[in-house]
C-alpha positions as CSV (number, residue, x, y, z in Angstrom):
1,X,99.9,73.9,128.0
2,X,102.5,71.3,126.5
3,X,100.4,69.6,125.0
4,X,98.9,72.4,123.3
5,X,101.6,73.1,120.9
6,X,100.1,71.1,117.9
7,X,97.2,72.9,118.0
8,X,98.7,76.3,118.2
9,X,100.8,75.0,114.7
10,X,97.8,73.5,113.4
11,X,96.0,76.8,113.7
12,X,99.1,79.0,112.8
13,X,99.2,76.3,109.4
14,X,95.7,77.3,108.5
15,X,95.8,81.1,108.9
16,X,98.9,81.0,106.8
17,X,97.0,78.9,104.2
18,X,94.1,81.0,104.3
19,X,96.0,84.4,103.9
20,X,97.6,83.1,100.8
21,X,94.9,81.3,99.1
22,X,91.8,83.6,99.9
23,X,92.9,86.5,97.3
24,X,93.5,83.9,94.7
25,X,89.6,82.4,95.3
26,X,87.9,86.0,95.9
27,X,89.7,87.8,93.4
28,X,88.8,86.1,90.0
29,X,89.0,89.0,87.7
30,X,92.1,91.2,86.8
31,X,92.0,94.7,89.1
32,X,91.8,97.8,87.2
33,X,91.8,100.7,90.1
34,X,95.0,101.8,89.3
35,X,95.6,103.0,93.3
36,X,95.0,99.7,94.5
37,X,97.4,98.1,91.0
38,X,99.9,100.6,92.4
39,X,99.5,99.9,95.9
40,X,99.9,96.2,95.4
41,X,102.7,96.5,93.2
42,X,104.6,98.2,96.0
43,X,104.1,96.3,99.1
44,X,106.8,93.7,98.5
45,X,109.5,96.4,98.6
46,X,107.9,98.5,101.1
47,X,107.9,94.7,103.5
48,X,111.6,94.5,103.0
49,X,112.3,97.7,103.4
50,X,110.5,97.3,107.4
51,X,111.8,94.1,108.2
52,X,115.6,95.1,106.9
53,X,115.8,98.8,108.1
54,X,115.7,98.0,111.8
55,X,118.1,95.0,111.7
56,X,120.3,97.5,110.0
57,X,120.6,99.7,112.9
58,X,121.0,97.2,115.4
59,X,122.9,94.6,113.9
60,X,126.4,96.5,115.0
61,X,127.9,96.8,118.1
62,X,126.4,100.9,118.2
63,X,123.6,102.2,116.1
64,X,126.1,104.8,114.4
65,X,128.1,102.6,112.2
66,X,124.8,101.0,111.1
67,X,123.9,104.7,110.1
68,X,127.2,105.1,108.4
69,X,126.9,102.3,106.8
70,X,123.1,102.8,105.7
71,X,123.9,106.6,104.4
72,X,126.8,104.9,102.6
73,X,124.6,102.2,100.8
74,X,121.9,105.0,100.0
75,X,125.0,107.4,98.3
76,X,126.1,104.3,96.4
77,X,122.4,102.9,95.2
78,X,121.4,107.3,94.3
79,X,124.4,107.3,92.2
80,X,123.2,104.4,90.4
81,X,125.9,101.6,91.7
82,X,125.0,98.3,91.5
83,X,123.6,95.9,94.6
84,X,126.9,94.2,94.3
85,X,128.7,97.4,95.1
86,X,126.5,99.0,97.2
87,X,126.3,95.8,99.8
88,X,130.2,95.4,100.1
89,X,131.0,98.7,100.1
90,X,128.3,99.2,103.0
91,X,129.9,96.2,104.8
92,X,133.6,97.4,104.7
93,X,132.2,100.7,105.8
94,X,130.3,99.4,108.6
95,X,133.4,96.8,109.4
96,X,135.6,99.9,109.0
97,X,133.5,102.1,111.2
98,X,133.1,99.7,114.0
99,X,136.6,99.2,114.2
100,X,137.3,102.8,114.8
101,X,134.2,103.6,117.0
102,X,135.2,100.8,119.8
């Protein structure tokens, strides 16, 4: 199995290559279904948001002061706040919030 492990990174190396280069060989044209420009034009954020949401919850010590701090950082960003704001104020919540939870 040890001596495995180059292959297993050769292989994970070529999947990764093919993934990103594949579209931009198949796809030689501009795409004009408005769904799929829409679709595409979201999946960036929509990626983030699933990779960040759950390490926001369990990042903390309890899952509520990630909440607090989440519902804090969603006030902030509806009102318009800038990323700046929003991300420190959520972290001295959160700070604030563990300290008085434990």
């Amino acid at each position: 199995m040890k001596n495995n492990v180059y292959i297993y990174i050769l292989i994970m190396a070529v999947v990764t290559y093919l993934i990103r280069v594949l579209p931009l060989v198949l796809i030689k044209k501009e795409i004009e279904n408005k769904f799929i420009r829409s679709f595409l034009h979201y999946v960036p954020y929509v990626t983030l948001a699933a990779m960040t949401f759950p390490a926001i919850l369990y990042a903390t010590s309890s899952p509520a002061s990630g909440i607090i701090g989440l519902a804090t950082a969603v006030v902030l960003a509806l009102f318009g706040r800038s990323l700046f704001t929003v991300s420190s104020v959520a972290c001295v919540v959160v700070f604030l919030s563990e300290f008085f939870i434990n």
